[in-house]
C-alpha positions as CSV (number, residue, x, y, z in Angstrom):
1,X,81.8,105.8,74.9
2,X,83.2,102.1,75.8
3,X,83.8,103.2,79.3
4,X,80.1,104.0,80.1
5,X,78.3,101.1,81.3
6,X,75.3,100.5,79.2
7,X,73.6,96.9,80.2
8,X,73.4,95.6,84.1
9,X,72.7,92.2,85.5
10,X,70.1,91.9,87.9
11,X,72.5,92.1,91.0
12,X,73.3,95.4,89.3
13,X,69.8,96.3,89.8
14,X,69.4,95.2,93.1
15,X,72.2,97.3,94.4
16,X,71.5,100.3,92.6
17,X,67.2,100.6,93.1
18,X,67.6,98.6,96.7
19,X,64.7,96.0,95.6
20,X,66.2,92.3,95.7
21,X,66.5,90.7,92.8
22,X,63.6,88.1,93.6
23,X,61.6,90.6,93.6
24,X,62.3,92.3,90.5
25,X,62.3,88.6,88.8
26,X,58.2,88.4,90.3
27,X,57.4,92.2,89.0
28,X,59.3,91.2,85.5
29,X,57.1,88.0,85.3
30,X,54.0,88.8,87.1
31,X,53.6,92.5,85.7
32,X,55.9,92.6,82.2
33,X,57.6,95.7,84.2
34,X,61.1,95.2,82.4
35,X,62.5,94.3,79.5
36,X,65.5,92.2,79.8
37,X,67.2,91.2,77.2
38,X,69.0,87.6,76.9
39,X,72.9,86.6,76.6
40,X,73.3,83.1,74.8
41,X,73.5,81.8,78.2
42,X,70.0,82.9,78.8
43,X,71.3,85.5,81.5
44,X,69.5,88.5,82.0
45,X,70.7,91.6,80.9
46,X,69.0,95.5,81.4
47,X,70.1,99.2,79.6
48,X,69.7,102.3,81.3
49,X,66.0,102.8,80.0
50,X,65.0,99.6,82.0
51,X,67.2,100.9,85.2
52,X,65.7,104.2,85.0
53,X,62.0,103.2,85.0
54,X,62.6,100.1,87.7
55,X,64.3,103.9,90.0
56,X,61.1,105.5,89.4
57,X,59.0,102.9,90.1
58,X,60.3,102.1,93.6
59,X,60.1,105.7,94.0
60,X,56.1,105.0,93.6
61,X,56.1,101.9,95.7
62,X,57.6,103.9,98.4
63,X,54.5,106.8,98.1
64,X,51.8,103.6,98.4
65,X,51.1,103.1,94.9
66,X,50.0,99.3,94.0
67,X,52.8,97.8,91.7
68,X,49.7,96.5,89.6
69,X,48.5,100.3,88.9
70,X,51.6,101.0,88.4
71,X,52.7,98.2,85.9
72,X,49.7,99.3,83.4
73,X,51.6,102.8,83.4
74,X,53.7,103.2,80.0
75,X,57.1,104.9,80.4
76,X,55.7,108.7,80.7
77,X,52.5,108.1,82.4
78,X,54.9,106.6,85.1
79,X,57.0,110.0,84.4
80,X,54.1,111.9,85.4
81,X,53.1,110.5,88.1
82,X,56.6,110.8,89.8
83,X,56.5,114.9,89.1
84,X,52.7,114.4,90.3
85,X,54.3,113.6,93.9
86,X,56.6,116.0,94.1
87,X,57.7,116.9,97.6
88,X,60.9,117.5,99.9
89,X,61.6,113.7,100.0
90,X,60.7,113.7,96.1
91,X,63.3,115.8,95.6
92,X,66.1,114.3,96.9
93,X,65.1,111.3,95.8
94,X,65.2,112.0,92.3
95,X,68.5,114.4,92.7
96,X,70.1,110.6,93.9
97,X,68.5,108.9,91.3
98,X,69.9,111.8,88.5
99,X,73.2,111.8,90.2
100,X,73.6,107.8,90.0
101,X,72.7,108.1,86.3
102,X,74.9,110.9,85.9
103,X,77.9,108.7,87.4
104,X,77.1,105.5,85.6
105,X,77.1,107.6,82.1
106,X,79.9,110.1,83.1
107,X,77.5,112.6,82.5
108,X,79.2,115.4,83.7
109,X,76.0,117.9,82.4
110,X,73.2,115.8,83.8
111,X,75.5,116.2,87.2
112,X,75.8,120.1,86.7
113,X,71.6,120.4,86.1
114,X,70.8,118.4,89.2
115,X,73.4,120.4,91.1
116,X,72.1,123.5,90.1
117,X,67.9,122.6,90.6
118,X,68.8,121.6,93.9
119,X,71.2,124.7,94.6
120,X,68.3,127.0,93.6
121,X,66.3,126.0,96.6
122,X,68.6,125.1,99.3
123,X,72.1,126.2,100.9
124,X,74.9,124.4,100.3
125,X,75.4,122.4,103.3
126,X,71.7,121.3,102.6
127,X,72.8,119.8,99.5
128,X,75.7,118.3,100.8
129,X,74.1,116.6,103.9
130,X,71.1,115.7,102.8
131,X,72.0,114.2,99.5
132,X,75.8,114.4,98.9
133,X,76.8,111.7,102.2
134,X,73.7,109.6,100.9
135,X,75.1,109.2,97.5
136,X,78.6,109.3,98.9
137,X,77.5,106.2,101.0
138,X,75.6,104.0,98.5
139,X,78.3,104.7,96.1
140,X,80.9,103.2,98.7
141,X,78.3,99.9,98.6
142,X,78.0,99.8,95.1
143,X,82.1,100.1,94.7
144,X,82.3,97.1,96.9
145,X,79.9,94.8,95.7
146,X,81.6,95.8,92.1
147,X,78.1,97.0,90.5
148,X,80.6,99.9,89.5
149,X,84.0,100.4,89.1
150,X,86.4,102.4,90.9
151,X,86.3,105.2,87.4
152,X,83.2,106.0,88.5
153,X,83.8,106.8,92.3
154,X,86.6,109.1,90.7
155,X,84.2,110.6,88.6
156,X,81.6,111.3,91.1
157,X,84.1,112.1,93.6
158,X,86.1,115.1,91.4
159,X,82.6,116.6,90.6
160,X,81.4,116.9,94.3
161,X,85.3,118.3,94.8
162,X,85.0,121.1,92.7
163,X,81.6,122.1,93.9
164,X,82.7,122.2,97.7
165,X,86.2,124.5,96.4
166,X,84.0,126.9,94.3
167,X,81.9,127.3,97.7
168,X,85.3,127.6,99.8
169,X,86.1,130.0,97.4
170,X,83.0,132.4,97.7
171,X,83.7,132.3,101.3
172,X,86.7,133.3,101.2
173,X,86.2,136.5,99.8
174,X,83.1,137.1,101.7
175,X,85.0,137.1,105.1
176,X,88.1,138.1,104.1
177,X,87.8,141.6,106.0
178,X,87.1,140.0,109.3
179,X,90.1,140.5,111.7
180,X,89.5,138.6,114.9
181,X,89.7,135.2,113.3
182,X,89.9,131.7,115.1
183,X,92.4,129.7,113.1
184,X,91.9,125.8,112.6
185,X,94.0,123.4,110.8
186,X,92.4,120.5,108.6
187,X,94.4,117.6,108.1
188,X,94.3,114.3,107.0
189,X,96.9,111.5,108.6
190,X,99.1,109.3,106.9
191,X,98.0,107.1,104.2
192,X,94.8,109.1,104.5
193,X,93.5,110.1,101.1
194,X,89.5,110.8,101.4
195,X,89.4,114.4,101.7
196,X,85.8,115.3,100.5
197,X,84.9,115.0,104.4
198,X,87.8,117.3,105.5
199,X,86.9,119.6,102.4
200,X,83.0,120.2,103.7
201,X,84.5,120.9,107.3
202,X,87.1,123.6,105.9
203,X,83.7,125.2,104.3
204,X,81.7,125.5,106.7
205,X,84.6,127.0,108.9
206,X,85.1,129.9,106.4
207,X,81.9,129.9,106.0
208,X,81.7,131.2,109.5
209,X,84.2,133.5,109.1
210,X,87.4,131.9,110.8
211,X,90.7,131.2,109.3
212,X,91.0,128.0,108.3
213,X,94.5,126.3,106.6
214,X,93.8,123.5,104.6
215,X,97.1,120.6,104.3
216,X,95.1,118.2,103.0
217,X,96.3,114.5,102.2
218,X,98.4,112.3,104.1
219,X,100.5,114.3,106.4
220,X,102.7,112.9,109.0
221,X,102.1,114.1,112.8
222,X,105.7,115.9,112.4
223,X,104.6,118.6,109.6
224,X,101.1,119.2,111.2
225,X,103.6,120.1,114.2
226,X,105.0,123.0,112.2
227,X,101.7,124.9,112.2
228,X,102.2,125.6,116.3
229,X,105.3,127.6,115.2
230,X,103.3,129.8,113.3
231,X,100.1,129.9,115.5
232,X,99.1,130.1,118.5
233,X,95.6,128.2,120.3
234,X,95.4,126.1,117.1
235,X,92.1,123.8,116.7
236,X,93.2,120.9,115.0
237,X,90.4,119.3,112.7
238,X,90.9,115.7,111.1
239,X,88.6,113.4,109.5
240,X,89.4,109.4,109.3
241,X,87.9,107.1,106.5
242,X,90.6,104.5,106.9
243,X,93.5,105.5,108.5
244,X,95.0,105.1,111.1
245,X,94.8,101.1,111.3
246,X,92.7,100.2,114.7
247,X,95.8,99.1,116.1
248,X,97.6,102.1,116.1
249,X,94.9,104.7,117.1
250,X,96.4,104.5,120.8
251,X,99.7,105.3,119.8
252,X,98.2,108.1,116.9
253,X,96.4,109.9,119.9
254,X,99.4,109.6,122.3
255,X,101.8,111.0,120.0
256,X,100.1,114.0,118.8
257,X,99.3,114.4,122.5
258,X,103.1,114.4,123.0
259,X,104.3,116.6,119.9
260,X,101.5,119.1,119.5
261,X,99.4,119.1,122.5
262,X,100.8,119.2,125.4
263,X,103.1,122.2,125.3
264,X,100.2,124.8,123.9
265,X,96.5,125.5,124.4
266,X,95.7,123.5,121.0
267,X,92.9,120.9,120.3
268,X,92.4,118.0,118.2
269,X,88.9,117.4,116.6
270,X,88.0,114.3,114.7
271,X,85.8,113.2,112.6
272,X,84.8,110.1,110.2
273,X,84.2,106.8,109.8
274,X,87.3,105.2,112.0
275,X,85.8,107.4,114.9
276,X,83.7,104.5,116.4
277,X,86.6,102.6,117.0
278,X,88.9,105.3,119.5
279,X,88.4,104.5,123.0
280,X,86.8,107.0,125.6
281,X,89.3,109.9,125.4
282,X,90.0,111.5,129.0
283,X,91.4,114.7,127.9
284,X,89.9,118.0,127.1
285,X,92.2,118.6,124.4
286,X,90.7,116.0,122.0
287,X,87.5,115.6,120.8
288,X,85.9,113.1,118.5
289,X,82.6,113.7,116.5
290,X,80.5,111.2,115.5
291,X,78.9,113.4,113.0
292,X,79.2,116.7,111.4
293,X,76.2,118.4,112.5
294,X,77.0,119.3,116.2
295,X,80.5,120.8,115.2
296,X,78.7,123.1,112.4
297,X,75.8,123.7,114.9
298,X,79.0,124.8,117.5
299,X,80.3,127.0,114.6
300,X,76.8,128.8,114.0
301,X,76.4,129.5,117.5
């Protein structure tokens, strides 16, 4: 229990509810809407019960509801007003709100209920674009301005992991009988180590019935080059977070080229954050993505 993280300053709650801190001072001394409690320094310091309601308050803000209604609400009534507003948006909103809770506590069964309510009324690649990449993202913010620490990135991160292989899984043996199958091969390049991207890609190509080899982590150009003795018309999928370094893109893109492309019908598809910064590409044999959706909309088609 000394690893969860049970009080947060007010920069804490300012990263995690997205309301700046002046504002929360004016709603704690205006309205009496938290409760902080005071270090000998006189600093202000909040638990999880205080972070939870200032989450479901913003959530009310956000549906037009006057922070002076709201601050006469005691905890519950503010409770069921939230469920009273249920919608799509709702939904997701509170699924982020459960997941950041989850993390911060290293709740692994809060995790597995919101998982499983949201599951139960939307696929899979639903659930992972519409509120995995959002809670991916704001936990990448909340890592760097240090509001959590890198144990619960890890956390988070496993969890999310282990839900995309059990769908990769169930994929798998779906499509296993089909026979005319187009084979890719996922990738990540040297000193590459964020694979949840890569890992969503791999399911939604099995998901789509092709054969799909997964190599995972930080893999020099030289052994991806080995699958082309094995294969023939390979489409080559990577996905860059934060590698390779700007400077060497040029000479990333011109070696594969050289090693992998040029002697075979293969392509090279990429994806992820480093993608903004590769030049315009004059080849038909590479092609960068700014996004995931128009390669899965290419795969449904």
């Amino acid at each position: 229990m000394n690893n969860i993280k049970t009080t947060f300053s007010i920069k804490d709650l300012e990263n995690l509810s997205g309301i700046k801190a002046h504002t929360i001072r004016i709603w704690e001394k205006r309205y009496n809407l938290l409760e902080p409690m005071r270090t000998d320094t006189n600093i202000r310091l909040y638990d999880i019960e205080n972070l939870q309601k200032l989450l479901n308050v913003v959530l009310l803000t956000d549906f037009g509801y006057k922070i002076s209604k709201i601050s006469k609400l005691n905890r519950e009534e503010i409770d069921k007003f939230v469920l009273k507003i249920q919608t799509e948006k709702t939904t997701n909103d509170h699924a982020l709100t459960a997941f950041k809770m989850a993390m911060l506590n290293f709740d692994q069964s809060l995790f597995l209920k919101t998982y499983n309510t949201l599951l139960a009324e939307k696929n899979f690649t639903t659930v992972f674009l519409e509120t995995f990449i959002p809670l991916l993202e704001e936990i990448g913010i909340l890592w760097t301005t240090k509001t959590i620490s890198p144990a619960h990135e890890h956390f988070i991160a496993y969890l999310i992991k282990h839900k995309i292989l059990v769908q990769i899984e169930k994929q798998i043996e779906k499509h296993q009988e089909k026979t005319d199958k187009k084979t890719y091969v996922l990738y990540l390049p040297s000193n590459e180590i964020h694979d949840l991207g890569l890992l969503f890609l791999n399911y939604e190509i099995v998901a789509n019935g092709h054969h799909a080899i997964y190599l995972g982590r930080s893999l020099p150009i030289e052994d991806v080059a080995e699958l082309t003795k094995h294969f023939k018309d390979i489409t080559f999928v990577t996905y860059w977070t934060v590698a390779p370094e700007e400077e060497d893109i040029d000479s990333y893109l011109d070696e594969f080229n050289q090693k992998i492309l040029k002697s075979n019908h293969s392509k090279l598809y990429i994806f992820g954050r480093k993608t903004g910064l590769i030049k315009p590409i004059d080849s038909d044999k590479i092609k960068v993505y700014q996004s995931v959706s128009p390669f899965i909309s290419e795969l449904n088609n």
